[in-house]
ZATOR-64056 format. One record per residue (C-alpha): residue number from 0; residue in three letters; chain; x, y negated, z. Coordinates in steps of 0.25 Angstrom, whole numbers. Layout:
BEGIN
{atom NUM; 'ala'; 'A'; {X; Y; Z}}
...
end
This chain:
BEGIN
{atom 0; 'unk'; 'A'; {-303; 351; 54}}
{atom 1; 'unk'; 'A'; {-300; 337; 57}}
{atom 2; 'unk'; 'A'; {-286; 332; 53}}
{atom 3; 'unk'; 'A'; {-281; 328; 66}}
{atom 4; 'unk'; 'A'; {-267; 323; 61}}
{atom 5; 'unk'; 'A'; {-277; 310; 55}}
{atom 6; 'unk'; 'A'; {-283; 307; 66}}
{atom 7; 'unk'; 'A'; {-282; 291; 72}}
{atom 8; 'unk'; 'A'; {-277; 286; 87}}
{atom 9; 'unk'; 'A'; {-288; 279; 93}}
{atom 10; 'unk'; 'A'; {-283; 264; 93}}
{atom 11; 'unk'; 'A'; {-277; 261; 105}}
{atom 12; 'unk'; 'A'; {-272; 276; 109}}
{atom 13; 'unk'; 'A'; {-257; 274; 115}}
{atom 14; 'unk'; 'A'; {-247; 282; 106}}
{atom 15; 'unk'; 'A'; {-245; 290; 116}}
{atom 16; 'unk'; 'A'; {-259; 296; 116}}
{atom 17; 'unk'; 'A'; {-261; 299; 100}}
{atom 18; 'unk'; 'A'; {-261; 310; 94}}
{atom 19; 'unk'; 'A'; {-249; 313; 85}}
{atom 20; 'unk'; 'A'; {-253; 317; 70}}
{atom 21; 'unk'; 'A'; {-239; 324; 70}}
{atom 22; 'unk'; 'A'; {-246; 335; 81}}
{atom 23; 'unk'; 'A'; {-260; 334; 78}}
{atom 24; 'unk'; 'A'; {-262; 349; 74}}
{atom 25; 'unk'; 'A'; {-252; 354; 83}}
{atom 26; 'unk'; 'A'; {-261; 363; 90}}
{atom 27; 'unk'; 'A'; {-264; 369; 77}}
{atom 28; 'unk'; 'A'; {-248; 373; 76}}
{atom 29; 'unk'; 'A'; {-239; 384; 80}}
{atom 30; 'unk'; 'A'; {-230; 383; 90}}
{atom 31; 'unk'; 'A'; {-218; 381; 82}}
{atom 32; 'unk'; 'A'; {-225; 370; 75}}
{atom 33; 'unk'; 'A'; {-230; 365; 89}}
{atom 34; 'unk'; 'A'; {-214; 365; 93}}
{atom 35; 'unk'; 'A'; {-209; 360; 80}}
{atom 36; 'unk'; 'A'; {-221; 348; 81}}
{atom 37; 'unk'; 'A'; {-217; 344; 94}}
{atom 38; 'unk'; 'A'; {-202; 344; 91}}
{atom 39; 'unk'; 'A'; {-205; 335; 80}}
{atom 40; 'unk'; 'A'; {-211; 324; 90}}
{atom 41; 'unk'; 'A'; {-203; 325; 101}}
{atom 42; 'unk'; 'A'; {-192; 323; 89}}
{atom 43; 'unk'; 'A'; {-197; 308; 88}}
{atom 44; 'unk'; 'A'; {-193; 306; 102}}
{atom 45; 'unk'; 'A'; {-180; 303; 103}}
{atom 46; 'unk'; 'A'; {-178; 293; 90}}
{atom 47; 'unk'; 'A'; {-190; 287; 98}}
{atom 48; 'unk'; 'A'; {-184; 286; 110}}
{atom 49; 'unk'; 'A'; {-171; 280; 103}}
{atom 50; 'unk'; 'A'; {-177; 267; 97}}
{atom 51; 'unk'; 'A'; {-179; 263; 113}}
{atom 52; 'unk'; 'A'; {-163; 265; 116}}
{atom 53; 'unk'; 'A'; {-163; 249; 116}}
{atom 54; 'unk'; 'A'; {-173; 249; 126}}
{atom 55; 'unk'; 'A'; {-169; 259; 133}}
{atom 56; 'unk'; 'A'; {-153; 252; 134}}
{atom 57; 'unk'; 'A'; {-161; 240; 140}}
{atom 58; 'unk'; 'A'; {-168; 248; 151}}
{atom 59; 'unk'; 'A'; {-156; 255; 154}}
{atom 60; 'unk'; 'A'; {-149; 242; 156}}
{atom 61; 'unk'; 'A'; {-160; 237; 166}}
{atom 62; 'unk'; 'A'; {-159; 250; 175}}
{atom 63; 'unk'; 'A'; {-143; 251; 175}}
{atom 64; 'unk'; 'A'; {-144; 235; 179}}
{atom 65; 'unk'; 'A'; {-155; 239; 190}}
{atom 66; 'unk'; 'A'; {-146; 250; 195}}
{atom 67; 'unk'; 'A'; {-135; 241; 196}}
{atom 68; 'unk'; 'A'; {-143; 230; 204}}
{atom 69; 'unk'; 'A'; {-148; 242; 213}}
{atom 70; 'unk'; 'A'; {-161; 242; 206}}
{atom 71; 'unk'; 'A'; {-169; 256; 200}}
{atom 72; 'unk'; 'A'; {-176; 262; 190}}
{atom 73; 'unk'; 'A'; {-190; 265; 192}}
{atom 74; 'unk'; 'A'; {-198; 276; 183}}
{atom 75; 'unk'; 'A'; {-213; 274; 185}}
{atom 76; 'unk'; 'A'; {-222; 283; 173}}
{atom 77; 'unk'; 'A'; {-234; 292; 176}}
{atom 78; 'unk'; 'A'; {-236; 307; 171}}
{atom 79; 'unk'; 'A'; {-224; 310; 162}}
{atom 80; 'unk'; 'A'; {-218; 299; 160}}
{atom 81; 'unk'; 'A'; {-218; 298; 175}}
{atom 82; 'unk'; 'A'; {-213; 311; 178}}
{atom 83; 'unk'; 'A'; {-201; 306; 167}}
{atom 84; 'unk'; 'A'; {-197; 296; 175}}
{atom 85; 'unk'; 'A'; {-196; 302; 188}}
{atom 86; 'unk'; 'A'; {-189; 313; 181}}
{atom 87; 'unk'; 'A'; {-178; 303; 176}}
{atom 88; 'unk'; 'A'; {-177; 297; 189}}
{atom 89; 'unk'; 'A'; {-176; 309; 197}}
{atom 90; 'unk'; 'A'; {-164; 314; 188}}
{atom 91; 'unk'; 'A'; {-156; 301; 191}}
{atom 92; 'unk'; 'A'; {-151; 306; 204}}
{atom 93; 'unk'; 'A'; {-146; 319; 203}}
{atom 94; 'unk'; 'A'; {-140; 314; 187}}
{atom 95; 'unk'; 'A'; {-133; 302; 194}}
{atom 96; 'unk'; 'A'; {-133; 303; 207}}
{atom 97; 'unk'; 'A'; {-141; 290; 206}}
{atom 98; 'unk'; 'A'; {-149; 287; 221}}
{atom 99; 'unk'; 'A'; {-165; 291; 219}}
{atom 100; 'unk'; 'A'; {-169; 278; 222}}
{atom 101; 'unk'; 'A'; {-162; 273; 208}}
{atom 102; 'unk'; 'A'; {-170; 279; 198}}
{atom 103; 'unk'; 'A'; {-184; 281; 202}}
{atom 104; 'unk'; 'A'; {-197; 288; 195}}
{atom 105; 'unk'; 'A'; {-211; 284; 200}}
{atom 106; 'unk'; 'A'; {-222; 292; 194}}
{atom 107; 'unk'; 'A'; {-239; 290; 196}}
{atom 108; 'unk'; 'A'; {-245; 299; 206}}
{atom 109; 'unk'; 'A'; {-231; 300; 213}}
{atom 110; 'unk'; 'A'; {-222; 313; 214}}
{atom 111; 'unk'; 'A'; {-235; 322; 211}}
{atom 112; 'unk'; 'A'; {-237; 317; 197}}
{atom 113; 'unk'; 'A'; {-222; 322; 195}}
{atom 114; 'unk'; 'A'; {-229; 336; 193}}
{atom 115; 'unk'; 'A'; {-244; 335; 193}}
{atom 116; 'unk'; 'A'; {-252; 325; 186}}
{atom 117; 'unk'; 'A'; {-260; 313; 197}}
{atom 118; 'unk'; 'A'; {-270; 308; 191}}
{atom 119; 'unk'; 'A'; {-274; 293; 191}}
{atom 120; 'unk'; 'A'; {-257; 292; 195}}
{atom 121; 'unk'; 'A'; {-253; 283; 183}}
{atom 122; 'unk'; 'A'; {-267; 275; 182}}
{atom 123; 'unk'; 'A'; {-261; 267; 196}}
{atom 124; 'unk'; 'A'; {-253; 256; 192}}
{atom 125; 'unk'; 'A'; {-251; 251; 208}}
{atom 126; 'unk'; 'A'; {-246; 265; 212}}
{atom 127; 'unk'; 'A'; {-233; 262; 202}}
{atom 128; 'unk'; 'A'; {-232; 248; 208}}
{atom 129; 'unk'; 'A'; {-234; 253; 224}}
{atom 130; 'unk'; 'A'; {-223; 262; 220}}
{atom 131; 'unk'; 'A'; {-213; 254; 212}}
{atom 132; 'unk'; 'A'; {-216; 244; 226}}
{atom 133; 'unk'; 'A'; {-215; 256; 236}}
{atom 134; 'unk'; 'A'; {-200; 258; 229}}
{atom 135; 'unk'; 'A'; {-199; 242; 230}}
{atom 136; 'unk'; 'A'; {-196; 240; 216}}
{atom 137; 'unk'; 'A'; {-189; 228; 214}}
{atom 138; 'unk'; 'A'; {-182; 218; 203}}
{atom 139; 'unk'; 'A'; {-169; 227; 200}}
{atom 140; 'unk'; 'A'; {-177; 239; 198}}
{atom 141; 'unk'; 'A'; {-181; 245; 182}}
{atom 142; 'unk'; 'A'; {-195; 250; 183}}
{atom 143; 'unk'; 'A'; {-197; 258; 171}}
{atom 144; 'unk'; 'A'; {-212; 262; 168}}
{atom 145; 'unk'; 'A'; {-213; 276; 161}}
{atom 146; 'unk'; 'A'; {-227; 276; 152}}
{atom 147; 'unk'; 'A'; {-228; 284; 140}}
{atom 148; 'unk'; 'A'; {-241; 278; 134}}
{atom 149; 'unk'; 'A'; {-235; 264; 141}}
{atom 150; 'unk'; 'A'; {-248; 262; 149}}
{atom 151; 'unk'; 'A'; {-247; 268; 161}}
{atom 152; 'unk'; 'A'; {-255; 261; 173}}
{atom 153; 'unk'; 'A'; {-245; 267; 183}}
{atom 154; 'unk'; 'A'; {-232; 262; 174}}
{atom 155; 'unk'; 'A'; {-240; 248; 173}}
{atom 156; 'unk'; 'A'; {-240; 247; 188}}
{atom 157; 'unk'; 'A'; {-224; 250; 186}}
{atom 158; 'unk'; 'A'; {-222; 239; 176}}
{atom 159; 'unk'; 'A'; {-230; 228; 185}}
{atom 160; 'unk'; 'A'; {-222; 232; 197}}
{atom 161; 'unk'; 'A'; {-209; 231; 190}}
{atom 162; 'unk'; 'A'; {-213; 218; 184}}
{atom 163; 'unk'; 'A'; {-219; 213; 198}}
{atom 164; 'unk'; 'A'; {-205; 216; 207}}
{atom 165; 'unk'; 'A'; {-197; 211; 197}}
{atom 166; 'unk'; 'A'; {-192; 225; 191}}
{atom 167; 'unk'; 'A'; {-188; 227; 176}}
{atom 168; 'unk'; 'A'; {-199; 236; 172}}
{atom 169; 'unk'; 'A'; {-199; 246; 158}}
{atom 170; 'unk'; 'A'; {-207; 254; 150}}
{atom 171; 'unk'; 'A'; {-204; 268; 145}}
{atom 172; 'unk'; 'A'; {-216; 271; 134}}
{atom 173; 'unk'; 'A'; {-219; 279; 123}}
{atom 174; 'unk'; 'A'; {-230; 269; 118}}
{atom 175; 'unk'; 'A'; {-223; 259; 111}}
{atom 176; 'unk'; 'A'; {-235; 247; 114}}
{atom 177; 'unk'; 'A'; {-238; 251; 126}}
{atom 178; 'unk'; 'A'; {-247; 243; 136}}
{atom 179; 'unk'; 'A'; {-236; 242; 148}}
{atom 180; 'unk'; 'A'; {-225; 236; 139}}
{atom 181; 'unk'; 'A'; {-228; 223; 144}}
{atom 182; 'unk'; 'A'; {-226; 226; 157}}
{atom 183; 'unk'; 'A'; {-212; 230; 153}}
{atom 184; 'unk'; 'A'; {-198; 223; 152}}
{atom 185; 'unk'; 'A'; {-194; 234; 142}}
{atom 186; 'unk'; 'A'; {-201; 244; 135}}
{atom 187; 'unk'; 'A'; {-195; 259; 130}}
{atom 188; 'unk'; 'A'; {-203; 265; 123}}
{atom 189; 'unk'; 'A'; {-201; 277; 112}}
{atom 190; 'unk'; 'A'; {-213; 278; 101}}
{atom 191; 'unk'; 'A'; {-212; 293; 102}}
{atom 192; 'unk'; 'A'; {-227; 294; 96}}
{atom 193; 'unk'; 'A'; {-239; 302; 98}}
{atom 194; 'unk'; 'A'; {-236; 314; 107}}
{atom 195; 'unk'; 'A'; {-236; 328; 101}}
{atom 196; 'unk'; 'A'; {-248; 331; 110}}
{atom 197; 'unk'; 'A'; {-256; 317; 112}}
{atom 198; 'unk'; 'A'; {-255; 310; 125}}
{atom 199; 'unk'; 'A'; {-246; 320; 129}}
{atom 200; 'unk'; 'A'; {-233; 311; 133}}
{atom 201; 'unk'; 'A'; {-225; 320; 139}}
{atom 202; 'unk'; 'A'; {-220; 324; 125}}
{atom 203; 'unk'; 'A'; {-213; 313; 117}}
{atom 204; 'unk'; 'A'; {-216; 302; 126}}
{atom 205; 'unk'; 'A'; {-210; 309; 139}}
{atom 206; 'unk'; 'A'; {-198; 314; 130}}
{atom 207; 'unk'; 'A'; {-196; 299; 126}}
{atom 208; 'unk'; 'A'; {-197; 296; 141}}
{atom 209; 'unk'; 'A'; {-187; 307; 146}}
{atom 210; 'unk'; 'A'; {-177; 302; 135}}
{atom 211; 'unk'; 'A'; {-179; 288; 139}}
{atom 212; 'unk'; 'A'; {-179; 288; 154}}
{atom 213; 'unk'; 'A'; {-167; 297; 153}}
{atom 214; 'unk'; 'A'; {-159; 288; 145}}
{atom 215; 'unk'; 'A'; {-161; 277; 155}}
{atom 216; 'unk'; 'A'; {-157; 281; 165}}
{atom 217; 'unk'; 'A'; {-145; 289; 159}}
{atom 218; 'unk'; 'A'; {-141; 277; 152}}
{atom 219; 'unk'; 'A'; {-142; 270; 164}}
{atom 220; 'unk'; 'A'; {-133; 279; 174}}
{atom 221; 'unk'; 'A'; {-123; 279; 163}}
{atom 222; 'unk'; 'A'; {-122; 263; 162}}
{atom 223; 'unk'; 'A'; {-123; 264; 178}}
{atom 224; 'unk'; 'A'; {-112; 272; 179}}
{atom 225; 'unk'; 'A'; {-116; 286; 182}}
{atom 226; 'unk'; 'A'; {-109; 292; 170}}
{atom 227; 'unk'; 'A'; {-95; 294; 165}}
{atom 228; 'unk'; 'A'; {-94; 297; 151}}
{atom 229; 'unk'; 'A'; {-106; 307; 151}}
{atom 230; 'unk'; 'A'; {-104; 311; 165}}
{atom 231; 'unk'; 'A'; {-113; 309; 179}}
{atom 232; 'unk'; 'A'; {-102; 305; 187}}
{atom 233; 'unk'; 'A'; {-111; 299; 200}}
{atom 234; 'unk'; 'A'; {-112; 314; 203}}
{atom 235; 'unk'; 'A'; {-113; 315; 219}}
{atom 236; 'unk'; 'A'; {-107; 328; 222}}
{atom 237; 'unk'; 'A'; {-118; 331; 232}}
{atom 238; 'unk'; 'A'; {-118; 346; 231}}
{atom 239; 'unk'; 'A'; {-109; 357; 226}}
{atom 240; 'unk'; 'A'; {-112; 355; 209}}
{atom 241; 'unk'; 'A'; {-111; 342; 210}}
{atom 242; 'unk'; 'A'; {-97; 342; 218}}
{atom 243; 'unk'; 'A'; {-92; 350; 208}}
{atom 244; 'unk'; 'A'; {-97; 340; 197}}
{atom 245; 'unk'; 'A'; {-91; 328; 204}}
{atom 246; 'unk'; 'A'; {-78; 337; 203}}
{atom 247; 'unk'; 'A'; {-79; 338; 190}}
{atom 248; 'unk'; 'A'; {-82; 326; 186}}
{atom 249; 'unk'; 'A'; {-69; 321; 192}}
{atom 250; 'unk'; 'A'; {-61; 328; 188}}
{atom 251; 'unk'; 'A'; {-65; 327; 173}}
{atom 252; 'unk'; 'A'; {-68; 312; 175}}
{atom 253; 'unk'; 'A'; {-55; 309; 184}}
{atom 254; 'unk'; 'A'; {-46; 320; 176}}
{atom 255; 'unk'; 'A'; {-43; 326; 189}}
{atom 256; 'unk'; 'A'; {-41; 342; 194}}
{atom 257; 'unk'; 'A'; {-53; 348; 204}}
{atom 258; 'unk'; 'A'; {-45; 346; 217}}
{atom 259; 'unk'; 'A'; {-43; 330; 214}}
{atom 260; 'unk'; 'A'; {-58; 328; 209}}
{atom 261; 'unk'; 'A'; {-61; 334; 224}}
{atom 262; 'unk'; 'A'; {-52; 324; 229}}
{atom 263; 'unk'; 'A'; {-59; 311; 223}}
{atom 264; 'unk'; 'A'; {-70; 317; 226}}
{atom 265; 'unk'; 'A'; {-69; 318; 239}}
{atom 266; 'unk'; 'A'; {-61; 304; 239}}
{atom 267; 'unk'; 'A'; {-73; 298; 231}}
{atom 268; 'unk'; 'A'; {-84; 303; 239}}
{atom 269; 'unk'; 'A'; {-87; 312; 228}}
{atom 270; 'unk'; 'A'; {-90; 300; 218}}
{atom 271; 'unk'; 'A'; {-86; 305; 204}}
{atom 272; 'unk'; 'A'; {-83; 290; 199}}
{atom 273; 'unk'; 'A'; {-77; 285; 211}}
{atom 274; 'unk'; 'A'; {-68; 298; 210}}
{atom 275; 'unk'; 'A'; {-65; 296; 197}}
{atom 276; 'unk'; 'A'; {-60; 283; 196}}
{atom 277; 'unk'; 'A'; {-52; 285; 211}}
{atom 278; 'unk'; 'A'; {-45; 294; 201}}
{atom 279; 'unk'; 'A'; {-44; 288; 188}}
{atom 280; 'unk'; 'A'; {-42; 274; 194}}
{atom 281; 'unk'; 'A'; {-31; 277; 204}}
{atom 282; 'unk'; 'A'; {-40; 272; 216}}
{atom 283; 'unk'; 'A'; {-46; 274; 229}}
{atom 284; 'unk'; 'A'; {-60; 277; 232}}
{atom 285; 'unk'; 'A'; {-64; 262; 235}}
{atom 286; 'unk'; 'A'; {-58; 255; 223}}
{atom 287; 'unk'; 'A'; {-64; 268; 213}}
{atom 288; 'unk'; 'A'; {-76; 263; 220}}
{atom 289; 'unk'; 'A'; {-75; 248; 216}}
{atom 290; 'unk'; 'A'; {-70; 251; 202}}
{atom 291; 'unk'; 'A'; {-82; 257; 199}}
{atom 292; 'unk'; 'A'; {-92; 247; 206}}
{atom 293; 'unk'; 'A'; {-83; 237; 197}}
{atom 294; 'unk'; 'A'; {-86; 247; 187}}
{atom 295; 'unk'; 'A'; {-100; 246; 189}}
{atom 296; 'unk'; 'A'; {-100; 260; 191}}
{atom 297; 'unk'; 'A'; {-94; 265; 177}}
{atom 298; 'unk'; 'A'; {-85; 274; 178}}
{atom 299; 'unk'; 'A'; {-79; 271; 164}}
{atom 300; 'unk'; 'A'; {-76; 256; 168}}
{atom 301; 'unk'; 'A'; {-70; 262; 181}}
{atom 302; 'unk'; 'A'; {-60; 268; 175}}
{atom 303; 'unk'; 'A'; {-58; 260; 163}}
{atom 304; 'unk'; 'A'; {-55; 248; 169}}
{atom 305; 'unk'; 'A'; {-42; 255; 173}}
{atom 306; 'unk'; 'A'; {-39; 260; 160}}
{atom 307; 'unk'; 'A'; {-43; 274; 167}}
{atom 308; 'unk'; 'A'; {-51; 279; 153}}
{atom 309; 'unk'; 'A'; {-61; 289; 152}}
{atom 310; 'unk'; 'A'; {-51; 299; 146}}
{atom 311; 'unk'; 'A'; {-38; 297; 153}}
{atom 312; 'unk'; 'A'; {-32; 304; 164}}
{atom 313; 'unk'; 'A'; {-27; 298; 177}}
{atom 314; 'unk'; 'A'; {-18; 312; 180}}
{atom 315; 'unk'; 'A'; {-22; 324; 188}}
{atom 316; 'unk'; 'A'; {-26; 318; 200}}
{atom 317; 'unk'; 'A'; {-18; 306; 199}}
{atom 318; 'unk'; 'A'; {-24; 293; 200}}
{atom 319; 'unk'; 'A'; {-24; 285; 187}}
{atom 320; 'unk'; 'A'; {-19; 273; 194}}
{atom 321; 'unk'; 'A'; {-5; 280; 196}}
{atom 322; 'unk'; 'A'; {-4; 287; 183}}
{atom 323; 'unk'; 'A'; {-5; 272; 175}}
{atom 324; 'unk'; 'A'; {6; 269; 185}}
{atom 325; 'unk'; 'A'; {15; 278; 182}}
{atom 326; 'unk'; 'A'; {14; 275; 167}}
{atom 327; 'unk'; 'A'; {17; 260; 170}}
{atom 328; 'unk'; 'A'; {30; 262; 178}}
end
């Protein structure tokens, strides 16, 4: 029998398309082995996708300053890496009440490809630019091309589009020399390796990818301003769960019993930030309002500008205003 574990990439193979000597007689193994082999890859993902937290701070950076210039974040990949995307943009609405329009996923052969493969889809570079164009992509917006092997025709259309209209354009890949680098203003891109099965990128490489796509856009809701502590607190109480969650939140957040959280609530037009800051500031709706644009959103600049820190109390239902008044006369 050959020895496959010896055997040589042909010169030029992308990484993503060798076979891994690590797995080159897994179908020979048992299925514990098969599990144990592949637990032992996907082991390398993470320290993989760690060495990239540099460039990953940077493009966070560029997305939160895009949001705040009332740009948005495309995802443009083909297959799984497209599929990835359009799964981390579809999250961003119902996670932080963000509008659909903010965070958008764009994957070849359209909304078919989501669960059935088009064949020829990602080959069509200009189907990527008419539809970045068809979304009028212009120079506040992040485009971020999603490319496991980093030679995507379809993400090359993306990258030229972005760079064309002005657009910060990025590249997610797991081919650390990969071809559509150039056409990049940054590149992430985690060495996770030859797959366990080769070619198949939906292992390590979409691992990588999920991890990285979600730490984007996580990080950048949380510098945006859509968390408190660790808590979504852009929540729209727009049915029953999440009216209750919105209680909730206020009344853990603002230190308040259920009937007041209900009232600033219902004074705040169910905005949990607004609410809470009516309550820890001592204020109106309008002026919570202008705190927190002051605040550029933040909820913990908000408030601690008033001394109003995260762990004190403003009373049971008292505005924080009157208690610091009392204590000064």
């Amino acid at each position: 029998m050959a020895d496959r574990t010896r055997q040589k990439a042909p010169p030029g193979l992308r990484i993503t398309e060798r076979s891994n000597p690590r797995t080159a007689r897994i179908d020979t193994l048992g299925t514990l082995a098969v599990v144990e082999r592949i637990q032992e890859q996907d082991a390398l993902v993470i320290p993989a996708v760690a060495r990239q937290r540099r460039a990953i701070a940077r493009l966070v950076d560029r997305v939160v300053a895009a949001f705040r210039s009332g740009g948005r974040l495309f995802y443009v990949g083909a297959g799984t890496s497209g599929r990835l995307g359009v799964l981390d943009a579809s999250e961003c609405p119902p996670t932080y009440s963000t509008p659909p329009h903010l965070v958008q996923g764009i994957i070849a052969g359209g909304d078919t490809a989501l669960r059935t493969s088009v064949e020829g889809a990602e080959d069509d570079p200009d189907a990527a630019r008419r539809e970045l164009e068809s979304r009028k992509l212009g120079g506040a917006d992040v485009v971020v091309g999603i490319a496991a092997s980093g030679s995507t025709p379809f993400v090359r259309g993306a990258l030229q589009a972005a760079r064309a209209r002005g657009a910060f354009a990025a590249l997610v890949t797991c081919n650390p020399r990969a071809e559509l680098a150039a056409l990049a203003d940054l590149v992430i891109a985690p060495a996770v390796g030859p797959e366990v099965i080769a070619g198949s990128t939906r292992m390590k490489a979409g691992t990588a990818t999920k991890l990285v796509l979600n730490t984007i856009t996580t990080a950048a809701m949380i510098r945006w301003g859509k968390v408190f502590g660790n808590r979504m607190v852009d929540v729209k109480p727009a049915c029953a769960k999440l009216v209750e969650r919105a209680t909730r939140l206020v009344c853990e957040l603002a230190e308040v019993s259920r009937e007041r959280a209900l009232e600033l609530l219902g004074a705040s037009a169910g905005r949990v930030k607004v609410a809470v800051v009516m309550q820890r500031r001592g204020v109106a709706q309008a002026e919570a309002e202008a705190l927190l644009e002051q605040s550029e959103g933040l909820l913990h600049r908000a408030l601690a500008s008033s001394g109003a820190s995260r762990g004190s109390s403003p009373g049971k239902g008292r505005p924080a205003a009157r208690k610091r008044s009392r204590k000064s006369s």
